[in-house]
PyMOL Python script that loads the backbone (N, CA, C, O; Angstrom):
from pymol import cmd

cmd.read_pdbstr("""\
ATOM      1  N   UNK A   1      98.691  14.870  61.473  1.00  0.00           N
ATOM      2  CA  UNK A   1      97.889  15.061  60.289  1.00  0.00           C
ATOM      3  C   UNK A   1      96.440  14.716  60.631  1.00  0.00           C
ATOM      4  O   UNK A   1      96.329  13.816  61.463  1.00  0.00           O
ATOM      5  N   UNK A   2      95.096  15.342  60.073  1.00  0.00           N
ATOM      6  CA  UNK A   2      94.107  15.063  60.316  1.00  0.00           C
ATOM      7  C   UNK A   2      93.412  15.763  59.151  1.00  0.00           C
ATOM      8  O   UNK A   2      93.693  16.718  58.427  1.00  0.00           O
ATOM      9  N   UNK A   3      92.084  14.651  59.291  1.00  0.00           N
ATOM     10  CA  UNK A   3      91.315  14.899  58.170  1.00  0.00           C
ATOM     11  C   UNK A   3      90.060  14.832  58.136  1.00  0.00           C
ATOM     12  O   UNK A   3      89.333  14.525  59.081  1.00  0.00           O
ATOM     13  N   UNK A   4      89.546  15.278  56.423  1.00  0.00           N
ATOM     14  CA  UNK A   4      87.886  15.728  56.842  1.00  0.00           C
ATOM     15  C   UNK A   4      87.391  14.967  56.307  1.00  0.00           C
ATOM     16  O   UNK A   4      87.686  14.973  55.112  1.00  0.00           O
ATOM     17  N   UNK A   5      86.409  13.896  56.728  1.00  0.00           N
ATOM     18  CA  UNK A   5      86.008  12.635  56.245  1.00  0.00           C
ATOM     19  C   UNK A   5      84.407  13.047  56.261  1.00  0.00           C
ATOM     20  O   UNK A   5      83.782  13.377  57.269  1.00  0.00           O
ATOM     21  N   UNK A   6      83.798  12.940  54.699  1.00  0.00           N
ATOM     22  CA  UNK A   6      82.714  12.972  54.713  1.00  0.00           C
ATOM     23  C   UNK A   6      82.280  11.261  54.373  1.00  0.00           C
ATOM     24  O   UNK A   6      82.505  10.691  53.305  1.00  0.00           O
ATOM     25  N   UNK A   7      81.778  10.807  55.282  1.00  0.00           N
ATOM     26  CA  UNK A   7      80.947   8.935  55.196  1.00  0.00           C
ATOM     27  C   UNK A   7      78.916   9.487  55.072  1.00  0.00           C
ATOM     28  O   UNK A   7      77.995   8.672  55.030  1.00  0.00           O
ATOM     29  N   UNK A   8      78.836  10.248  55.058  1.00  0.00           N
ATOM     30  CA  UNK A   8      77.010  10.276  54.819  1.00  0.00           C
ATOM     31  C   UNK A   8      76.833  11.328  54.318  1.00  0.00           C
ATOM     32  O   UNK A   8      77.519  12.293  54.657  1.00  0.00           O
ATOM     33  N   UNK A   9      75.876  11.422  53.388  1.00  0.00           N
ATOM     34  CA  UNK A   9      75.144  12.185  52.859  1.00  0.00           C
ATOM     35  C   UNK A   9      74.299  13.773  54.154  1.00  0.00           C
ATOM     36  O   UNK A   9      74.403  14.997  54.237  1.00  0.00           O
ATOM     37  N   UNK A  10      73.559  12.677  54.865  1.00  0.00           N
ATOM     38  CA  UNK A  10      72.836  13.074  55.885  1.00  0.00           C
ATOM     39  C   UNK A  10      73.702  14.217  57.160  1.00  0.00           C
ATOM     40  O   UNK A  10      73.474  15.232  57.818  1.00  0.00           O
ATOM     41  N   UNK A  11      74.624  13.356  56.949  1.00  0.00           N
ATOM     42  CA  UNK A  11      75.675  13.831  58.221  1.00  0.00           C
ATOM     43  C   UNK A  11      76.553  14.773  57.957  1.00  0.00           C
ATOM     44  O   UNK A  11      77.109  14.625  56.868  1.00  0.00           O
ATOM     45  N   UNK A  12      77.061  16.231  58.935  1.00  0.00           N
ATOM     46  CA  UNK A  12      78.221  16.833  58.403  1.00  0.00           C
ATOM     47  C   UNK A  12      79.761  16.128  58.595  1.00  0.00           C
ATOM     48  O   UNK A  12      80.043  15.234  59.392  1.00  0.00           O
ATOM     49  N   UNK A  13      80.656  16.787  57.643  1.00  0.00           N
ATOM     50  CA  UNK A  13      81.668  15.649  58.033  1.00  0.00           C
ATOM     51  C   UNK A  13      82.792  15.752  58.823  1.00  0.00           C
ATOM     52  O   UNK A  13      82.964  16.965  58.942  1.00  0.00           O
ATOM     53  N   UNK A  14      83.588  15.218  59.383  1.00  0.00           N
ATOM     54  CA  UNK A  14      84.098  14.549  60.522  1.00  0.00           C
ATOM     55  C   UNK A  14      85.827  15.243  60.571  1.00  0.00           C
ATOM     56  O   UNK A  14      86.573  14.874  59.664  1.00  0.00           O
ATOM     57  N   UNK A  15      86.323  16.110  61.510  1.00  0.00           N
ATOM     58  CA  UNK A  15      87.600  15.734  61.992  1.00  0.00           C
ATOM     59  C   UNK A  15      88.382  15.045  62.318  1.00  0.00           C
ATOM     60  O   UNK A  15      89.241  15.572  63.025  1.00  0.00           O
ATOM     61  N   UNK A  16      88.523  13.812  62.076  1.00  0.00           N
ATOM     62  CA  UNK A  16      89.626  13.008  62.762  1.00  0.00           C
ATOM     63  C   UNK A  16      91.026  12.800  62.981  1.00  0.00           C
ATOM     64  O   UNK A  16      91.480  13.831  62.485  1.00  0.00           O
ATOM     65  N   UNK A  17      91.986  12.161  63.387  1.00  0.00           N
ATOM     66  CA  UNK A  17      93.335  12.575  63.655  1.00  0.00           C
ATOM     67  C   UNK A  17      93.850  11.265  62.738  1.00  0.00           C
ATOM     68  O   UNK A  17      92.941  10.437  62.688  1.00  0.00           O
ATOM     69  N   UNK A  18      94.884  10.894  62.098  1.00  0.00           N
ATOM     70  CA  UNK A  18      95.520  10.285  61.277  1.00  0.00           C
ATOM     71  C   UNK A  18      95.346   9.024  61.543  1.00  0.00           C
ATOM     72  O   UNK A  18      94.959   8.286  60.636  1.00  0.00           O
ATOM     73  N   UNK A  19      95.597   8.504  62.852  1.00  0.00           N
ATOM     74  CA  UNK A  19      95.556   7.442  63.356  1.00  0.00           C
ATOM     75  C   UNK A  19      93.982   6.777  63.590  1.00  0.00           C
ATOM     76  O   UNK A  19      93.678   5.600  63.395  1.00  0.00           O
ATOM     77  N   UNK A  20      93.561   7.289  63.810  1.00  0.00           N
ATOM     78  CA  UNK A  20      91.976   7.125  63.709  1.00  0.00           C
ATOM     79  C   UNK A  20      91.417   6.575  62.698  1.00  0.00           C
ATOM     80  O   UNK A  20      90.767   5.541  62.537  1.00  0.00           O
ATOM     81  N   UNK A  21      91.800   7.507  61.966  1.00  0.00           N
ATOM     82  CA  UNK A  21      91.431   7.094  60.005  1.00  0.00           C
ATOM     83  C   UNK A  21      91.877   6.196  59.776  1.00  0.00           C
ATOM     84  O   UNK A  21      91.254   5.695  58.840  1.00  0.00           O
ATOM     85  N   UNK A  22      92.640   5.617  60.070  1.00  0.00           N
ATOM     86  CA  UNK A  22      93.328   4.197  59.740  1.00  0.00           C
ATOM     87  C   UNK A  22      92.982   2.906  60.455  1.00  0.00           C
ATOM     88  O   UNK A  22      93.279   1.723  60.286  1.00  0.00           O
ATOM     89  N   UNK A  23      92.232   3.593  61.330  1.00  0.00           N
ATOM     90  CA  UNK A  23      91.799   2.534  62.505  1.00  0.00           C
ATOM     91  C   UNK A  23      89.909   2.080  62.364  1.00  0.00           C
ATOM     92  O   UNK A  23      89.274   1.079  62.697  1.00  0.00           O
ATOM     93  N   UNK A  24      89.433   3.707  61.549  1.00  0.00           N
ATOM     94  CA  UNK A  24      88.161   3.462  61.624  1.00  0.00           C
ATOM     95  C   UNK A  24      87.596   3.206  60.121  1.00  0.00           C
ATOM     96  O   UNK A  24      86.477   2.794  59.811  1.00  0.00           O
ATOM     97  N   UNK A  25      88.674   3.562  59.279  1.00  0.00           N
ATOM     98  CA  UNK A  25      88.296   3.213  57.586  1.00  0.00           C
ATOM     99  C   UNK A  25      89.628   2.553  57.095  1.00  0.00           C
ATOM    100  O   UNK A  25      90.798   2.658  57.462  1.00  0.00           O
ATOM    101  N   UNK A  26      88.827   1.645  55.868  1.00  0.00           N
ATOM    102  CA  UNK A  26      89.852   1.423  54.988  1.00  0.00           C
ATOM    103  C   UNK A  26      89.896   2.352  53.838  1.00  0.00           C
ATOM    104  O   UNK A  26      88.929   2.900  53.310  1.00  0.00           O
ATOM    105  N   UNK A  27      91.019   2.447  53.550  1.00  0.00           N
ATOM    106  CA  UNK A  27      91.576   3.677  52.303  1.00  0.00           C
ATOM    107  C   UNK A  27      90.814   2.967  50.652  1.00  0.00           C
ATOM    108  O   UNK A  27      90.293   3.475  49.659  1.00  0.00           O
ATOM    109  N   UNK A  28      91.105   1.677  51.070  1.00  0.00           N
ATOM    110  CA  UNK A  28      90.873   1.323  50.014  1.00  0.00           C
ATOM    111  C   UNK A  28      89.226   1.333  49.351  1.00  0.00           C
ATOM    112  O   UNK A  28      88.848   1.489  48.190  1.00  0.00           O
ATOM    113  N   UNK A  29      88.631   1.151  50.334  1.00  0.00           N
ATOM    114  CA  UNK A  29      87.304   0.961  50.356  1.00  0.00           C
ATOM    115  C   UNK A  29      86.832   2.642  49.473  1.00  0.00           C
ATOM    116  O   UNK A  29      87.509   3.669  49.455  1.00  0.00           O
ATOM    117  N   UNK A  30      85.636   2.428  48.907  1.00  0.00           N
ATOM    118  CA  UNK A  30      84.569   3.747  48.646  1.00  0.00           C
ATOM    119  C   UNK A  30      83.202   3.855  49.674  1.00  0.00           C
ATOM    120  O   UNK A  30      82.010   3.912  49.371  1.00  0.00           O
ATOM    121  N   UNK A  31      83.734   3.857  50.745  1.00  0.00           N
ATOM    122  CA  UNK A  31      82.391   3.546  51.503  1.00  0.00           C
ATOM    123  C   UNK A  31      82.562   5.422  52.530  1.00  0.00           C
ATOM    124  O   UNK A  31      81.667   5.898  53.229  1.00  0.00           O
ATOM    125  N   UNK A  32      83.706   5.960  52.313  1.00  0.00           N
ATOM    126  CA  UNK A  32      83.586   7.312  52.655  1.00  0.00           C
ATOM    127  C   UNK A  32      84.620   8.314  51.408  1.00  0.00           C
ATOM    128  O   UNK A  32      84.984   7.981  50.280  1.00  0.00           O
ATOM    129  N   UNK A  33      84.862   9.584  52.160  1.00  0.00           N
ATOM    130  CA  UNK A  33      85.080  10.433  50.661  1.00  0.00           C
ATOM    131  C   UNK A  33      86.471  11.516  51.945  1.00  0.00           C
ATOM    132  O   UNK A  33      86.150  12.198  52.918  1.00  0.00           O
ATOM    133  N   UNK A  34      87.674  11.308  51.497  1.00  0.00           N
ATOM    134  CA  UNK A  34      88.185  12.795  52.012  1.00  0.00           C
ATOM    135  C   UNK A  34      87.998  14.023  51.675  1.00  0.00           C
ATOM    136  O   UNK A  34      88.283  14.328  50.517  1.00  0.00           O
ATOM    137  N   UNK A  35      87.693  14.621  52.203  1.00  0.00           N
ATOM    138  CA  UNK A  35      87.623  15.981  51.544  1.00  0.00           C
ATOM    139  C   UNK A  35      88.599  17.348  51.921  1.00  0.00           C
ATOM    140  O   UNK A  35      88.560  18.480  51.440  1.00  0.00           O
ATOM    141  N   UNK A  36      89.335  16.867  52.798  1.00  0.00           N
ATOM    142  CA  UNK A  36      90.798  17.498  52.906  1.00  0.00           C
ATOM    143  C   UNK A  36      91.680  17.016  53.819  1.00  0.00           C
ATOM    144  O   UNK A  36      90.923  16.415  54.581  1.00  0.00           O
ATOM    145  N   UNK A  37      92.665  16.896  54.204  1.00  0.00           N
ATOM    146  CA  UNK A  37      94.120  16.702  54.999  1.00  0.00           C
ATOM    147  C   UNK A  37      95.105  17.669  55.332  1.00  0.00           C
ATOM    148  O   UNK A  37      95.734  18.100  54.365  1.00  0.00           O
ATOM    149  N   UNK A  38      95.426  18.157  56.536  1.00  0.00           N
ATOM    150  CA  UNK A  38      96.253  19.035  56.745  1.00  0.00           C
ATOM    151  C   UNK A  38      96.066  19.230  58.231  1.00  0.00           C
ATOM    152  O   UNK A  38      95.173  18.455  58.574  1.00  0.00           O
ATOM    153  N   UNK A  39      96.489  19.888  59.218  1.00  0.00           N
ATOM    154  CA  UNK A  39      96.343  20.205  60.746  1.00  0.00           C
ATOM    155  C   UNK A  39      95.376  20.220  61.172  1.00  0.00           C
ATOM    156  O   UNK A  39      94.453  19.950  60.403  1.00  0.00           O
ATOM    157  N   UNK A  40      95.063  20.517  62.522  1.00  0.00           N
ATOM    158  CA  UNK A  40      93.747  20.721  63.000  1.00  0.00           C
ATOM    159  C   UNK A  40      93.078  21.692  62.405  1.00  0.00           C
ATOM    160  O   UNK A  40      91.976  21.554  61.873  1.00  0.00           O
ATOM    161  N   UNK A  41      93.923  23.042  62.495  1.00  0.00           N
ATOM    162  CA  UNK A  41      93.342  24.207  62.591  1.00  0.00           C
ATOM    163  C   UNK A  41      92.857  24.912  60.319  1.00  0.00           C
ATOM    164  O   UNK A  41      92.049  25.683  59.801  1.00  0.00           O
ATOM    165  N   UNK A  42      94.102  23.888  59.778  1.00  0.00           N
ATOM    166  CA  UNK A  42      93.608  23.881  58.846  1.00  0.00           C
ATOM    167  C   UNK A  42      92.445  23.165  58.156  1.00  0.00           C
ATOM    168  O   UNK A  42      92.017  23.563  57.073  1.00  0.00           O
ATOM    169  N   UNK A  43      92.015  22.264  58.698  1.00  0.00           N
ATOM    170  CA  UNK A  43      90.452  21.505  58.644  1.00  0.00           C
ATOM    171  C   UNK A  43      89.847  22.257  59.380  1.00  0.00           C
ATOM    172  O   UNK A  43      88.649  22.165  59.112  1.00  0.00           O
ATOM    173  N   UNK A  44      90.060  23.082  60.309  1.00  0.00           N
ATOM    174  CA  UNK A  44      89.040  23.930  60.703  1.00  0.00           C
ATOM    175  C   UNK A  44      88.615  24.717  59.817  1.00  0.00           C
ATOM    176  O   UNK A  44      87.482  24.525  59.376  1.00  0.00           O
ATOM    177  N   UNK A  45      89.210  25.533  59.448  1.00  0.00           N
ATOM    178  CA  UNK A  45      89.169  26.556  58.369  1.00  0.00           C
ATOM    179  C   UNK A  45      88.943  26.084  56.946  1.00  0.00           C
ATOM    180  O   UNK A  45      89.176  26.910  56.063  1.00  0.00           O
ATOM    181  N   UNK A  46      88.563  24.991  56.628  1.00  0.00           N
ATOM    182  CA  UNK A  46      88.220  24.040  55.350  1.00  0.00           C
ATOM    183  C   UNK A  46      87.188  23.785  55.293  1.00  0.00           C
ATOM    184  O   UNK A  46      86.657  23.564  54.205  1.00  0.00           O
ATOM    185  N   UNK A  47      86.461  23.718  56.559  1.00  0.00           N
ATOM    186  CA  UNK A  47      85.377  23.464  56.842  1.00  0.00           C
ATOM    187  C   UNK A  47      84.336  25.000  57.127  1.00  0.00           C
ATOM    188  O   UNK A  47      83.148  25.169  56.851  1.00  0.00           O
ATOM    189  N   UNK A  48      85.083  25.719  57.613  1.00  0.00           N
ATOM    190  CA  UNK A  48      84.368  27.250  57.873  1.00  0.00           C
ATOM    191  C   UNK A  48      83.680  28.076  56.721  1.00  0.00           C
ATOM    192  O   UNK A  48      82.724  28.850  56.667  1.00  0.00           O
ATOM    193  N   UNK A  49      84.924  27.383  55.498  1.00  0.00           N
ATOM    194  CA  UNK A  49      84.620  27.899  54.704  1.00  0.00           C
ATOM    195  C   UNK A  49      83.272  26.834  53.799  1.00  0.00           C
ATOM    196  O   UNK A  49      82.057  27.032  53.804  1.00  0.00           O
ATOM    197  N   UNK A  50      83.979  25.819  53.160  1.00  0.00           N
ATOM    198  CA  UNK A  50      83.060  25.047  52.270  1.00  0.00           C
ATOM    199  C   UNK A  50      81.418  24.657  53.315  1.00  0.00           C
ATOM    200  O   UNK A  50      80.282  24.481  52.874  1.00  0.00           O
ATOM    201  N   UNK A  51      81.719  24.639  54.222  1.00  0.00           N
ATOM    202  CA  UNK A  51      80.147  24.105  55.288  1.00  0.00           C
ATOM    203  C   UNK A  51      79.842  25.004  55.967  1.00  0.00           C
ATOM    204  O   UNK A  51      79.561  24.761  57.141  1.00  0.00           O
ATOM    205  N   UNK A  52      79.757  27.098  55.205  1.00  0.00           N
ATOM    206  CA  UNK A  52      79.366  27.671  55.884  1.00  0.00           C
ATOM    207  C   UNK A  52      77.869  27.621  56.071  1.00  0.00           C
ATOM    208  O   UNK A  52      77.466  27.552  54.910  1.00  0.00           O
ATOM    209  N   UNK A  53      76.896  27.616  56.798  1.00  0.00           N
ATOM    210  CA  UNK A  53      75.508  27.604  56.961  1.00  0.00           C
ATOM    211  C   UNK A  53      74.910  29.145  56.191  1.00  0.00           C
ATOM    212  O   UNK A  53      75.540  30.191  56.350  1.00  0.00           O
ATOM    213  N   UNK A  54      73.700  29.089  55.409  1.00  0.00           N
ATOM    214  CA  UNK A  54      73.571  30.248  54.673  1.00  0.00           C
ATOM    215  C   UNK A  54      72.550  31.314  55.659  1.00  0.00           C
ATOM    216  O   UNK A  54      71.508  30.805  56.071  1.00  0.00           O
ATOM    217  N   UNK A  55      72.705  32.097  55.861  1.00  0.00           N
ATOM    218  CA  UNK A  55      72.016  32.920  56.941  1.00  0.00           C
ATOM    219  C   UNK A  55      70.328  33.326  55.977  1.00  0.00           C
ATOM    220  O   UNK A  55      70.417  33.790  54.840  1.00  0.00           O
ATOM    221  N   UNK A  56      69.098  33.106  56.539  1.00  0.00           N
ATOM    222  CA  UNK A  56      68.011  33.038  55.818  1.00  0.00           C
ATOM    223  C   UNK A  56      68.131  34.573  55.618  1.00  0.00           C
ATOM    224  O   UNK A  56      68.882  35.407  56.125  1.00  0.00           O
ATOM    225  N   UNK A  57      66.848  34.684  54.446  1.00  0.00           N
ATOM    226  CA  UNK A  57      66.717  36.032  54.206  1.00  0.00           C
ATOM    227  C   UNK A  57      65.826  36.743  55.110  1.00  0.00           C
ATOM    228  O   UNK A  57      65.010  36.127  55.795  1.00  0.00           O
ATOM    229  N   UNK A  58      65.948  38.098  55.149  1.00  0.00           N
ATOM    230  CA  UNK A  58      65.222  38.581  56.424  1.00  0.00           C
ATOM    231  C   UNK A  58      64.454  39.648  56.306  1.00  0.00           C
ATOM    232  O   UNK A  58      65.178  40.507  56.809  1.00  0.00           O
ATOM    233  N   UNK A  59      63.539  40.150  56.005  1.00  0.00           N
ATOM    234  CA  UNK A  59      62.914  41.560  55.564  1.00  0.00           C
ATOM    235  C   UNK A  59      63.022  42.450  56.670  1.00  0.00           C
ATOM    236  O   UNK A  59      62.431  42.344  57.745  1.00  0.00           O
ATOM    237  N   UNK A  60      63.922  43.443  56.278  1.00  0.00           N
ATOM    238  CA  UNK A  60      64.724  44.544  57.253  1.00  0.00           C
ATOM    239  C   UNK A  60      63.467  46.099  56.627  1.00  0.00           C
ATOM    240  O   UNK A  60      63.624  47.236  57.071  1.00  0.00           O
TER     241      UNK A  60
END
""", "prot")
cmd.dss("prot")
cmd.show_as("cartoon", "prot")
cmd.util.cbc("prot")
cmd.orient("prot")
């Protein structure tokens, strides 16, 4: 299991693996925010979508 841990404003947020999360935050705490849980490849795609970068406008 792995998840998408947003901890900053500033910063994009984070993949980590289950064990990690448990090692590098407390659950209990509000000092970061999940913003999804599920496989690798499904936090990939969680992220592709909600943190796509907006392509500027371009006079063609």
């Amino acid at each position: 299991m792995y998840y998408v841990i947003k901890d900053s404003e500033k910063l994009p947020p984070s993949i980590i693996h289950e064990d990690n999360y448990f090692a590098w935050y407390n659950p209990m705490k509000k000092d970061h925010r999940v913003e999804f849980r599920g496989t690798m490849n499904q936090c990939y795609d969680f992220m592709s979508v909600r943190y796509q970068k907006t392509k500027p406008n371009t006079l063609m």
